[in-house]
C-alpha positions as CSV (number, residue, x, y, z in Angstrom):
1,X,13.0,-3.1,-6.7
2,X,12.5,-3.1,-3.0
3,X,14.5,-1.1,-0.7
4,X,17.2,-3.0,1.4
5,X,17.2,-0.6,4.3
6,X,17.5,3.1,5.2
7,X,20.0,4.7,7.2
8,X,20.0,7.7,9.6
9,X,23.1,9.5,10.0
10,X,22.5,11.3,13.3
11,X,24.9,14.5,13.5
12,X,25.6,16.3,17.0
13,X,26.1,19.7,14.9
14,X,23.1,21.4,13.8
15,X,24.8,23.4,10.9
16,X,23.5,23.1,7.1
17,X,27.7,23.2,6.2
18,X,28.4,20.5,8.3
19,X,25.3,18.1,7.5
20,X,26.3,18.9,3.7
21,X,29.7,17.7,4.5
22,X,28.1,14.9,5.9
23,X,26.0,14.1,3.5
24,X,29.6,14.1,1.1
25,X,31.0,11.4,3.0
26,X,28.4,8.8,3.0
27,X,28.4,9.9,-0.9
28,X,32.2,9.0,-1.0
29,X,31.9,5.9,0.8
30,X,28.9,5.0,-2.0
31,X,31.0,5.4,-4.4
32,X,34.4,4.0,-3.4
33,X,32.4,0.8,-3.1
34,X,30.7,1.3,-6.7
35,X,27.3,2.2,-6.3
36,X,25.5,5.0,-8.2
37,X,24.3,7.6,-5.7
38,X,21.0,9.9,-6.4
39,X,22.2,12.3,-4.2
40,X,19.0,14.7,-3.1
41,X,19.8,18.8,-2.5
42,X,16.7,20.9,-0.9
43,X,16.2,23.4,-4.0
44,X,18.0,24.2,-6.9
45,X,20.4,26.4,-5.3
46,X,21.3,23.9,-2.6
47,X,22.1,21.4,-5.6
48,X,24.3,24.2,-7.1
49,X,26.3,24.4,-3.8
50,X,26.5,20.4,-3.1
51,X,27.7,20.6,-6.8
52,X,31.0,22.6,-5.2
53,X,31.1,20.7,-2.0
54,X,31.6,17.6,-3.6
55,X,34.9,18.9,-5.3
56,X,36.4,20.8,-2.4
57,X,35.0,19.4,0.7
58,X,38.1,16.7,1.4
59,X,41.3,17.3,0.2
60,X,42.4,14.6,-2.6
61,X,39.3,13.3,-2.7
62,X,37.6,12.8,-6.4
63,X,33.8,12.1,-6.4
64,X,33.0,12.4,-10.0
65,X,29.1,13.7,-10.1
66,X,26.9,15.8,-12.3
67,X,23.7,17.5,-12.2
68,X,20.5,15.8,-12.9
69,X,19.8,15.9,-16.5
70,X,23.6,17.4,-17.5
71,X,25.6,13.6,-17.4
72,X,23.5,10.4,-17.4
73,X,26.2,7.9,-17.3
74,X,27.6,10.2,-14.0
75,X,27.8,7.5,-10.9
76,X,26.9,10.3,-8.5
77,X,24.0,12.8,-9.9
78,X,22.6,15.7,-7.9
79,X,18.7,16.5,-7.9
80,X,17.4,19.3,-6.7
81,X,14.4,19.3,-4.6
82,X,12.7,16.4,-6.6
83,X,13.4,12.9,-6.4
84,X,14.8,10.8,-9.7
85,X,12.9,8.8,-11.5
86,X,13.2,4.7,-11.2
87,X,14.6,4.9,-15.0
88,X,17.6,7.0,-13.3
89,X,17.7,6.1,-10.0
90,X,21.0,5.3,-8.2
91,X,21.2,2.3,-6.0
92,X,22.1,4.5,-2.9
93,X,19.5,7.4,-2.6
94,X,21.3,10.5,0.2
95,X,18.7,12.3,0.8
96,X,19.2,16.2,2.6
97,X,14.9,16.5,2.2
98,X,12.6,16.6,5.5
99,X,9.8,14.9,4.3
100,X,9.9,11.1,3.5
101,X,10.0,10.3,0.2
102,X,7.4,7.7,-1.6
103,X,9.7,8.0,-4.7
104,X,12.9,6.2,-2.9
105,X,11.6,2.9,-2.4
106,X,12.9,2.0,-5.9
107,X,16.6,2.4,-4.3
108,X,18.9,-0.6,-2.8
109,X,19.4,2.4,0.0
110,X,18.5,5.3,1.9
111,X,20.6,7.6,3.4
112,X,19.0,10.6,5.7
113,X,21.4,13.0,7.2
114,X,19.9,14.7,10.4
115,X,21.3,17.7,12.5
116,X,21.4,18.0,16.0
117,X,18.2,21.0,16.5
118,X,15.2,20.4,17.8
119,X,13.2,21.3,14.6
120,X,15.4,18.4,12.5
121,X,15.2,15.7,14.9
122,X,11.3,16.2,15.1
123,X,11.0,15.6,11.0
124,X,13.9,13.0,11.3
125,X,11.0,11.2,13.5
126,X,8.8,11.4,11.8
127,X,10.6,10.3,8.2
128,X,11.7,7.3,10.6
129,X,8.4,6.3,11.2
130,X,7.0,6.8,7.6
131,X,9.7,4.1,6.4
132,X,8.8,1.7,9.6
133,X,5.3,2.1,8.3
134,X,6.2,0.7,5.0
135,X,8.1,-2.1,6.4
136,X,11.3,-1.0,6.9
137,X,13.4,-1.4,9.7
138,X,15.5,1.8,9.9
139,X,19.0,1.6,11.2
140,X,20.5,4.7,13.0
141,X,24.1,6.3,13.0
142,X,25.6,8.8,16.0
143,X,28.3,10.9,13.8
144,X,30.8,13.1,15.8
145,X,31.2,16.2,13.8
């Protein structure tokens, strides 16, 4: 399955907490309109804490998730560092990585959160191009933090 676009959520703040909270709201919005979400943490330990933000990042909000490998019938799943399989795949793939990812063409979507710095707007470039490359027309979001 082809991709149907990729999005870039362009943040003015340049913080890891609030790109992470970020990164929780386009997984809500996923999910209140009932797609499975891949949603894709840096390393294990950044999947352990996107684990907890997803409980506690918005009051009375529910995202039910699991870890990759603990819940397969879990509409949100984090992975950590590596990207999921086509056999587990979500339809919406948030990705938190800075390198562009072969592995997600096999997603409806792509979300890329990028922070305001320097350093993450230069490899937010480059991912944008990667997916123009490969045919996609990549669609860009200014967030207010």
């Amino acid at each position: 399955m082809s991709s149907d676009g990729v999005d870039f959520y362009l943040l003015e703040a340049d913080s890891d907490a609030a790109i992470d909270r970020l990164a929780c709201r386009v997984v809500e919005k996923a999910y209140a309109a009932g797609h499975r979400i891949s949603l894709l943490a840096r390393d294990p330990a950044h999947g352990e804490a996107l684990d907890d933000l997803l409980w506690t990042y918005a009051q009375g909000s529910f995202i039910p998730h699991a870890r990759a490998g603990t819940d397969g019938n879990s509409p949100v799943v984090i992975h950590a560092g590596v990207p999921p399989s086509p056999q587990v795949a979500g339809e919406v793939l948030v990705t938190l990585l800075d390198e562009p990812l072969p592995e997600a063409f096999h997603h409806l979507r792509i979300a890329d959160m990028i922070g305001a710095g320097d350093a993450r707007r230069q490899l937010a470039r480059r991912r944008f191009r990667y997916y123009r490359e490969h045919g996609m027309e990549p669609r860009t979001h200014r967030i207010q933090a």
